[in-house]
C-alpha angles and dihedrals in degrees: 000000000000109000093207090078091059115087106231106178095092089055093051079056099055093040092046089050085056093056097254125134124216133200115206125209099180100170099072084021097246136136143189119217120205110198114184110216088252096070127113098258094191099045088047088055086043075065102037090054094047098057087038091064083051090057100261102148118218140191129196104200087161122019112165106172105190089204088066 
């Protein structure tokens, strides 16, 4: 799917609102999440999977979560 279809600015809300940071890189439709080891883990993959049901395509090259 392309991902530029998909309308992304409520989940930069929600991540934001978690505490998170993003870097866009809309020309080729790509991303990069920061996630501070403070961060809900379960409430950030509530959103993932949300905007992954809506096509949003996501990687985890590196995915350290500190509750584990």
């Amino acid at each position: 799917m392309n991902n530029k279809s998909i309308d992304i600015s409520g989940f930069k809300q929600s991540i934001l609102a978690l505490g998170c940071s993003h870097e866009g890189f809309p020309l080729f439709s790509l991303g990069a999440i920061d996630v501070p080891p403070d961060v809900n883990f379960d409430l950030l993959n509530d959103i993932i999977d949300l905007y992954e049901e809506l096509g949003l395509d996501f990687a985890f090259p590196i995915w350290n979560d500190p509750n584990q």
